[in-house]
N, C-alpha and C positions, 0 to 999 in steps of 0.2 A: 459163642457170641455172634451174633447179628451183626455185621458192619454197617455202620453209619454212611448212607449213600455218599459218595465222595464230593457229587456234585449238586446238590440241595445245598451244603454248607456253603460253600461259593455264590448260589443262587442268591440266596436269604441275605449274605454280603454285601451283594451286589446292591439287591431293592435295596437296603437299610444304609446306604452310601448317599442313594439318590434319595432319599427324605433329606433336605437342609433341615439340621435342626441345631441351628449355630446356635449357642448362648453369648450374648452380648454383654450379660450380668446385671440389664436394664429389661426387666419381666415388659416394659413397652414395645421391646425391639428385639426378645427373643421366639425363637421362630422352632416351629416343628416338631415340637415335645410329644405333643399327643396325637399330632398324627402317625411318628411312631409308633407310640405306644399303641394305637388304635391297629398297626398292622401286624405286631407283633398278637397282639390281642386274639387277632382272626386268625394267624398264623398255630395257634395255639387253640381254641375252640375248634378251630379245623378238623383235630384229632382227638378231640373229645376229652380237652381238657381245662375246667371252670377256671376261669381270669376272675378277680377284683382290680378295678379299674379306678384308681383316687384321683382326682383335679386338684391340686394344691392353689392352684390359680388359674386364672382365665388362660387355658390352651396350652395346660402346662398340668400334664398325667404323670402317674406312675403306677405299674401293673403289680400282683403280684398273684402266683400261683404257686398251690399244694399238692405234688404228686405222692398219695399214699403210698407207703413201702410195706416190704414184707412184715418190718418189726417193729411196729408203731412205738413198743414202750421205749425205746431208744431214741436219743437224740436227734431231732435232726438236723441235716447240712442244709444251709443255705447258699445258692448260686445266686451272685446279684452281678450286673454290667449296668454303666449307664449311656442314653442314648443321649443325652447333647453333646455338644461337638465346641469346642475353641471356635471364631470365626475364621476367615479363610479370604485371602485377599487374590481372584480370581488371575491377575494381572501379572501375582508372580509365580503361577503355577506353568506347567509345562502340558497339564491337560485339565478339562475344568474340574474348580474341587468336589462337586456332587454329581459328575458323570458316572463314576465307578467303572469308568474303565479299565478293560483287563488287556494288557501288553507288557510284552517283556517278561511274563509269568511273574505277573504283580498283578493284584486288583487295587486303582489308585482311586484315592478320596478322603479328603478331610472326617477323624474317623476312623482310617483303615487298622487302626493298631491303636487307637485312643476313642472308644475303645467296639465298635462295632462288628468285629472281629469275632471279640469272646463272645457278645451278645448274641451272632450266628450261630455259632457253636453252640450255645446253652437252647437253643431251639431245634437245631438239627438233630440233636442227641435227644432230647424228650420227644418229640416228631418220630422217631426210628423207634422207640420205646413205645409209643402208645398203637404204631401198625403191627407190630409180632406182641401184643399183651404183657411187654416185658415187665415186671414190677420191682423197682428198685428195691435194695437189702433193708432202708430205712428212710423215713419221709423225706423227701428233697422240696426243698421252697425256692422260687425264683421268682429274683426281683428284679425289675427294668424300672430306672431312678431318672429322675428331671436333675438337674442342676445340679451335677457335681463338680461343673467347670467354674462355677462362680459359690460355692460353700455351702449348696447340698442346703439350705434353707427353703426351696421347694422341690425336694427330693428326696433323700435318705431319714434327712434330719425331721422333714414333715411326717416319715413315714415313723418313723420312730417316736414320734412326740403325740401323733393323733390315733396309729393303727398296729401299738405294738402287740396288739393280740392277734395279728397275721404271723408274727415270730413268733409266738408259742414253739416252747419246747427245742427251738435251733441252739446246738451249742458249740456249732464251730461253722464257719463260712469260706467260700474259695470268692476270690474277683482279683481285679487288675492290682498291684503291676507284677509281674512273676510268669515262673516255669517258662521263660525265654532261653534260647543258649547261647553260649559262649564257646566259639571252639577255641580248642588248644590245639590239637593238630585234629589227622582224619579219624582217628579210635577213640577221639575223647573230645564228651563236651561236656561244658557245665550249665545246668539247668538252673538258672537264681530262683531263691523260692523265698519270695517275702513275709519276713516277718517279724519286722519291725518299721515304722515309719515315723517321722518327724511332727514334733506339732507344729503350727499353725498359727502364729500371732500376726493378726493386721493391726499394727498399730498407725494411729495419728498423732505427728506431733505438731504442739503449737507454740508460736514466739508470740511475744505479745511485744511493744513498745510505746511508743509517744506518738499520734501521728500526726500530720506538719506539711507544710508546702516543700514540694521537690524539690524546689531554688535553696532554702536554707542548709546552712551548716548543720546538723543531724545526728546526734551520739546516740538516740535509742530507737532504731531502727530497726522493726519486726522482721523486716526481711535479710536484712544482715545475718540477724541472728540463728534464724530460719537456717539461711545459705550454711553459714558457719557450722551447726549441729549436723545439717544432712552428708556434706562433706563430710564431714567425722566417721558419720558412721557407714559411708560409702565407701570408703578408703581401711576402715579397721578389719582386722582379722583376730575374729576371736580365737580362744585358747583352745586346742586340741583336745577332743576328748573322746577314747575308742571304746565304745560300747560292746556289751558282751557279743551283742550279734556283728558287729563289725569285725571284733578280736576274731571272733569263731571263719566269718569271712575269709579273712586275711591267710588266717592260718591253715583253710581248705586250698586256697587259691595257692600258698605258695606249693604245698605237697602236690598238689594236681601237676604245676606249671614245673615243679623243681628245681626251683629257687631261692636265693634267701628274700625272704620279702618279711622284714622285719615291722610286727604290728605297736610295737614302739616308735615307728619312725612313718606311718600311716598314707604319709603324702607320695614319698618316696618310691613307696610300694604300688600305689595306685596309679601313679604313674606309668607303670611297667602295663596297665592291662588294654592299651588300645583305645577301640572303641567304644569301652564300657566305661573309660574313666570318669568322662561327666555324670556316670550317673551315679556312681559312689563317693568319685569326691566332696559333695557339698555333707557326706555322711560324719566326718569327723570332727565338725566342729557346728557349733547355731551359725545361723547367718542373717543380715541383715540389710534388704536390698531398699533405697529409696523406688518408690515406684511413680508417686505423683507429688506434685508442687501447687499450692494455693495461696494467691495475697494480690490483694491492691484492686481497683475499682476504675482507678483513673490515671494517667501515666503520669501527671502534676501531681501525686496526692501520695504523701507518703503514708500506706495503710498501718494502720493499729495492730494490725494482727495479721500474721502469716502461717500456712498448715504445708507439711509434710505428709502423706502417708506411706509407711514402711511395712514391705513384709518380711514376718520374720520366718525363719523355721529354725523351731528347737529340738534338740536332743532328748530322749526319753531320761528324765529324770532332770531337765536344766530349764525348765519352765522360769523359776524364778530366780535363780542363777544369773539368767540370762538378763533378767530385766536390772539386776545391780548393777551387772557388766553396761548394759545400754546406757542408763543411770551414769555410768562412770564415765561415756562416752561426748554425751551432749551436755553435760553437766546441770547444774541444778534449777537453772531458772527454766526450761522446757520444760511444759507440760505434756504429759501421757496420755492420750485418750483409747481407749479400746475399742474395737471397731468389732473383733471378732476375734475368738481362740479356740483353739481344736486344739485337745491333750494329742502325745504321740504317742504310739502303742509299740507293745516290744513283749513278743512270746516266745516258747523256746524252740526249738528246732528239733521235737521229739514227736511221739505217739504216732497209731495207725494210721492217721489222717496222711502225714507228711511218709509212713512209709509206704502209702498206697501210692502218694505220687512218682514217688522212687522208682518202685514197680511201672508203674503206668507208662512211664518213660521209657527206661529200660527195657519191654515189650516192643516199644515202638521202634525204639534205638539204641541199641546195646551198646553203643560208645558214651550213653549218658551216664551224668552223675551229679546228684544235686547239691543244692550250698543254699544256705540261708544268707539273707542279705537285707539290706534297711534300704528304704525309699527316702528318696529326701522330698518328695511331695507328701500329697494326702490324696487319700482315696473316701468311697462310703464307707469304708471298713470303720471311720473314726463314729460315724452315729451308730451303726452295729456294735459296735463293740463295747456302747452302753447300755445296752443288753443284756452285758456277760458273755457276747458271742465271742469263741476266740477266731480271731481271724489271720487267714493269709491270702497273700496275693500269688495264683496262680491259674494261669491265662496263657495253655502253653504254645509258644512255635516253635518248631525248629526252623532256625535261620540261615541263609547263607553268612557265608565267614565273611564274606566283605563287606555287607551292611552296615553300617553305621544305626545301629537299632536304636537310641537316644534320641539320636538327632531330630526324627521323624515325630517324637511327641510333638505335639504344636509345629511342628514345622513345616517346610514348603516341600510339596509333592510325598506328603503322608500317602503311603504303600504296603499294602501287606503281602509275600508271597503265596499266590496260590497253592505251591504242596504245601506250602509252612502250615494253611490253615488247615489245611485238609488231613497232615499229621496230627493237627493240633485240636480235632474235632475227634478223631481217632484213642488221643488220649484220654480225652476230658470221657469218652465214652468209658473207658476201662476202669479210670477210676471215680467215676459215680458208682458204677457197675458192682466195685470193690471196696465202696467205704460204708 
């Protein structure tokens, strides 16, 4: 096997940092989709290999390319990352967000791990493929998506709804969030390998009332009731519920860790894991976060109508569960309006695909060992996966122990280590190589 130059993958990170390509989730005031895409574009004809290049909207691409494999009649894997980024509030960073600076053996920038990173990788590895004439075992497709920071509506979902004949024949997919690790001491880490994630409800809710001058006494007041319901459901914690890949989780984590970490008791257990616990906890129950508040026109003027909107995220299989549960929460007189919904997906933790990653891993670092695990976001996997592609999330680094690896989605001074990518370009190499 050829090595994947160590330092091209770092390179390609770096440039793809300093493109601002914030999503604001206002296509007026999102910024650098396709000039992305346009470099990844050239980054990839470079080595003589044909882009289709989709505009979903004004300055807002998505790329996608067909590298022929040895055994065409075979399924093929799809690689997809997406390049916009959460925005980035200059003021509280420690260096600026689309510098890409590397110090401290980090490469820093909004992006760095959300997800431009793997996007590196999935370039550097076909880049090294296409100078030694390597020809993958089975056709590989790779996809660079607009908009999956605001619901993939000009990105996965467009690519899916306009150009599903670019995914011909794909039936199983690798992308974010996954193959991260977790150490347990120095001989052993756990690789999370996603494969299951939450759905997706934005819901709006609306109060209605009587409306009236601000001076009078007042009993049907949209925003009372408004306040009332949001409170409800800000404050409620819904019922526990451990899904197979959660059970499966739990029950790897405690034999790894060797402890009782009983998946009856879910919270308990996850609490014992550090800094990986934000990111499982929100996995055993739906949740539902107020995120914005709307009413009134004039400060004298008591409005008619008052809006909530809530995001939800559901459990595979509590889609509508969930919505009796909310139902039972704000009670009857709220109205439900739906804004958006993404099913959540939930595969099993078998076949050659996930023991290639195993492998891949364990090449690289014999103290790994992998675990299936649930996202409580969403990724593009949710418009692929209406395709019949089965999908998982892996995007591998090895991490140092002391990272706080959650923290850094959307947040301030987003970081990725240099060996971590450079291990993690090394893998992704091995197992293309092997699936």
């Amino acid at each position: 096997m050829e090595p994947v130059p160590a330092d091209e993958v770092v390179d390609i990170c770096r440039d793809l940092l300093r493109i601002d390509t914030s999503n604001t989730g206002d296509p007026r005031t999102t910024v650098g989709e396709r000039v992305a895409a346009e470099y990844v574009a050239a980054k990839l004809s470079d080595v003589g290999i044909d882009v289709e290049l989709h505009e979903s909207a004004p300055r807002r691409a998505n790329l996608v390319a067909r590298i022929p494999g040895a055994d065409r009649s075979r399924g093929a894997l799809l690689v997809h990352g997406h390049l916009d980024v959460v925005p980035a509030d200059a003021s509280e960073w420690s260096v600026p967000p689309f510098s890409g600076e590397e110090k401290d053996g980090y490469l820093w920038g909004r992006g760095a791990i959300d997800m431009k990173d793997f996007d590196a990788m999935m370039l550097a590895v076909v880049r090294g493929w296409q100078r030694t004439g390597y020809v993958p075992p089975r056709d590989i497709v790779l996809a660079y998506t607009a908009d999956e920071e605001a619901g993939m509506e000009y990105g996965s979902q467009f690519l899916v709804r306009e150009h599903a004949d670019l995914f011909e024949g794909c039936t199983e997919a690798i992308g974010e969030v996954g193959g991260f690790s977790y150490t347990v001491n120095d001989d052993l880490r756990l690789y999370l390998v996603e494969t299951a994630e939450k759905g997706i409800d934005w819901l709006r809710l609306h109060a209605k009332g009587r409306p009236g001058h601000g001076s009078f006494v007042h009993d049907d007041n949209a925003v009372t009731a408004l306040a009332e319901a949001v409170a409800a459901v800000g404050r409620h914690k819904f019922p526990m519920v451990v899904t197979p890949t959660v059970r499966s989780f739990l029950e790897q984590i405690s034999e790894a860790l060797g402890v009782e970490l009983d998946p009856d008791e879910p919270e308990l257990a996850i609490a014992k894991l550090g800094p990986i616990a934000n990111l499982i906890g929100a996995t055993v129950r739906n949740t539902a976060n107020p995120t914005r508040l709307e009413a009134g026109y004039k400060d004298n003027v008591i409005p008619g109508k008052a809006s909530a909107t809530i995001d939800c995220r559901t459990l595979p299989g509590q889609a509508e569960i969930f919505l009796e549960q909310l139902r039972g929460v704000i009670g009857p007189d709220i109205e439900i309006e739906h804004i958006s919904r993404q099913g959540a997906l939930e595969t099993g933790f078998d076949g050659a695909l996930v023991e290639a990653m195993g492998a891949a891993l364990r090449a690289e670092d014999p103290g790994a060992r992998t675990v299936p695990y649930m996202l409580s976001g969403g990724t593009d996997a949710k418009a692929f996966s209406t395709l019949g592609i089965r999908c998982f999330g892996f995007a591998p680094l090895k991490l140092p122990a002391d990272l706080n690896f959650s923290a850094l989605f959307h947040g301030v001074d987003e970081r990725v280590p240099v060996e971590g990518l450079q291990f993690g370009v090394r893998v992704l190499d091995r197992l293309l190589q092997a699936s």
